[in-house]
N, C-alpha and C positions, 0 to 999 in steps of 0.2 A: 273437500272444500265446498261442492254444491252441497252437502246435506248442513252443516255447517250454516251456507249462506242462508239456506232455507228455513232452518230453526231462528235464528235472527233476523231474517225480514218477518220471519208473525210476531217476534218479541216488538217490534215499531207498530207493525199494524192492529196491536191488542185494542188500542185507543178506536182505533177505525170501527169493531167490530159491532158499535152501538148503532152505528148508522142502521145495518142490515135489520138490527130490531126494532127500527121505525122510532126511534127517540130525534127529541129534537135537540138539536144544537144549542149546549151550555149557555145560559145565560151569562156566566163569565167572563164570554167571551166578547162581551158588550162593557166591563169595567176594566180598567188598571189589574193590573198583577199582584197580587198580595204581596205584602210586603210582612219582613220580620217585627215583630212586636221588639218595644226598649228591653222586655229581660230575655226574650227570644238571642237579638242581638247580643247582649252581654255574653250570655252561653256563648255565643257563635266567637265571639271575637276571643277570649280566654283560650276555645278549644283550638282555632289555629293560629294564638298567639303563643303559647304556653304548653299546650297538650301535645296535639301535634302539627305544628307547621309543616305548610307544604304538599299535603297530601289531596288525591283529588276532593271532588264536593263528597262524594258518596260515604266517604267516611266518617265526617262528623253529621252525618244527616242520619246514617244509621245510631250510632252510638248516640247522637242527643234525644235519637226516637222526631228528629222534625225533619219535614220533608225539603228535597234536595234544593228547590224552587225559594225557599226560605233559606237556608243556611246562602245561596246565592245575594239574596236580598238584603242579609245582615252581617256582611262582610265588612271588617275595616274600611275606608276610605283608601283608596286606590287600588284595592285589588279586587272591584268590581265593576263593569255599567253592564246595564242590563235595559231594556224596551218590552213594552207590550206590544205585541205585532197581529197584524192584517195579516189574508194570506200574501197579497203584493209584495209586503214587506218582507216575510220570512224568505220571499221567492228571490229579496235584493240582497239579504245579508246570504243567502245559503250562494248566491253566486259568487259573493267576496270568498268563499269558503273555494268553492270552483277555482276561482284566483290563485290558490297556493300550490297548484299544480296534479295532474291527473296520475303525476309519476311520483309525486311527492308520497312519504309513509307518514302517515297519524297512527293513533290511538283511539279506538271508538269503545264509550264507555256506556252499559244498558243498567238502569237501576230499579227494577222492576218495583214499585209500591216503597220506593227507598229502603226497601230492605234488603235487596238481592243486589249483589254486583257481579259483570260480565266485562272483560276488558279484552282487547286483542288489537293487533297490527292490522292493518291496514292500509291501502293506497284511498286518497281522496278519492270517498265518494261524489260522483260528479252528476249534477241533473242533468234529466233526459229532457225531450223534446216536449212540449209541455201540453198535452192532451185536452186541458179546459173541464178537465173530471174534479177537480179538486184536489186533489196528489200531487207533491211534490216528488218525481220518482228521482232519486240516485243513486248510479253503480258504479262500483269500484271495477280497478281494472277491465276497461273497455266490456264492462259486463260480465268477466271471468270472476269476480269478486262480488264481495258483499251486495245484495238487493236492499233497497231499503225506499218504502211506499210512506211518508210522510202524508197525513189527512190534513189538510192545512187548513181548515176550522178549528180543526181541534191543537193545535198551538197556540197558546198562550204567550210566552213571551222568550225569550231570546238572550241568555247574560254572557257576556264575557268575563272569564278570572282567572287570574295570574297571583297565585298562594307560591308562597318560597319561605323556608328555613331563613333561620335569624343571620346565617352567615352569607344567603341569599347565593347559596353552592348549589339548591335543589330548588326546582321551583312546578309547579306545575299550572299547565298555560291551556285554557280550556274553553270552546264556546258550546253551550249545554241551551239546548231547547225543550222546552217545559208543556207540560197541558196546564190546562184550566183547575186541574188541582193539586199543582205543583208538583207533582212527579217526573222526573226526566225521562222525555221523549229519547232522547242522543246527546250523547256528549261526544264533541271531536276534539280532542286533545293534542294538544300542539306537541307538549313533552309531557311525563308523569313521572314527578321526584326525580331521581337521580338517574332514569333509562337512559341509555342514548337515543338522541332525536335526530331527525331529520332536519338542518336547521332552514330550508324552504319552508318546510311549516313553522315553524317558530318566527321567519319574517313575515310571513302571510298573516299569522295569528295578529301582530303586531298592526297590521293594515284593516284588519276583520276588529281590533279593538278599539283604532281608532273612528270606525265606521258607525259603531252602532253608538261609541262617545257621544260622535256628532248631532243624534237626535236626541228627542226629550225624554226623561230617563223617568224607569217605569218607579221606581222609590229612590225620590231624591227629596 
């Protein structure tokens, strides 16, 4: 399980590792969140209307060839909100995240350059103590589990989504943090399609989407 946690805390920190080579920080990260273009959208909305419903982001982000950060942005109408975020901000929604319990199981999903997917069980990754370095640090299982070093510059924006089957039997319940060029940082996954869930995460998820509803939405 440490080697494990260790290959996936550098899969989060890959973003981080431009700091070290003295670049400066995305100008990006001073604008809104790109948002899906009208035919970008139409793709998007056919694939998990029609294609396949339900399934996480990562799937029609590889398959339509657009990045995960867009297929979130060009979602139906209610099975997204999403925000650009500050590091503050990602610091208030990742605690709502904390919220759904340290003992509670997720799903944490890594989509390298949207083309690579990595998924695995999970207890809530929970923030540490906050050092003032610019990292959001959180570990699962009292530290026995997954590390995971968030560069909280390099966040971009923050969606919540809730995809389900037309018979609405399977659904998959997702909040996915992004960089500056839409790529997924972490998805924590409440359910995915038809697994069994934990359903603390899935009312957690619930209280984590009505949170980031409440602010001003990064493509509305």
């Amino acid at each position: 399980m440490r080697i494990v946690t260790t290959i996936l805390s550098s899969c989060v920190l890959l973003t981080a590792c431009s700091t070290h080579a003295g670049l400066a920080k995305p100008s990006a990260l001073a604008m809104p969140a790109l948002c899906a273009t009208a035919q970008q959208t139409a793709l998007i909305s056919d694939y998990v209307t029609n294609k396949r419903p339900g399934v996480p982001l990562a799937i029609p982000s590889r398959n339509l060839k657009i990045p995960e950060g867009l297929i979130a942005s060009g979602l139906p109408d209610g099975s997204a909100v999403g925000v650009s975020v500050t590091p503050e901000l990602t610091k208030k929604i990742w605690a709502s995240i904390d919220a759904w319990g340290k003992n509670t199981t997720v799903s944490l999903i890594f989509s390298p350059s949207s083309q690579h997917a990595f998924a695995f069980s999970s207890l809530v990754p929970v923030a540490q103590i906050d050092e003032g370095d610019g990292y959001l640090d959180v570990y699962a299982d009292d530290g026995d589990g997954v590390h995971s070093h968030l560069q909280l510059d390099y966040v971009s924006s923050i969606w919540a989504t809730d995809l389900q089957t037309v018979d609405g039997a399977s659904r998959s319940r997702g909040i996915s943090l992004f960089g500056p060029d839409d790529h997924l940082i972490v998805g924590v996954y409440a359910s995915v399609k038809g697994d069994p869930f934990d359903e603390a995460a899935v009312n957690g998820f619930a209280k984590t989407w009505d949170l980031i509803a409440s602010m001003p939405q990064a493509c509305s």
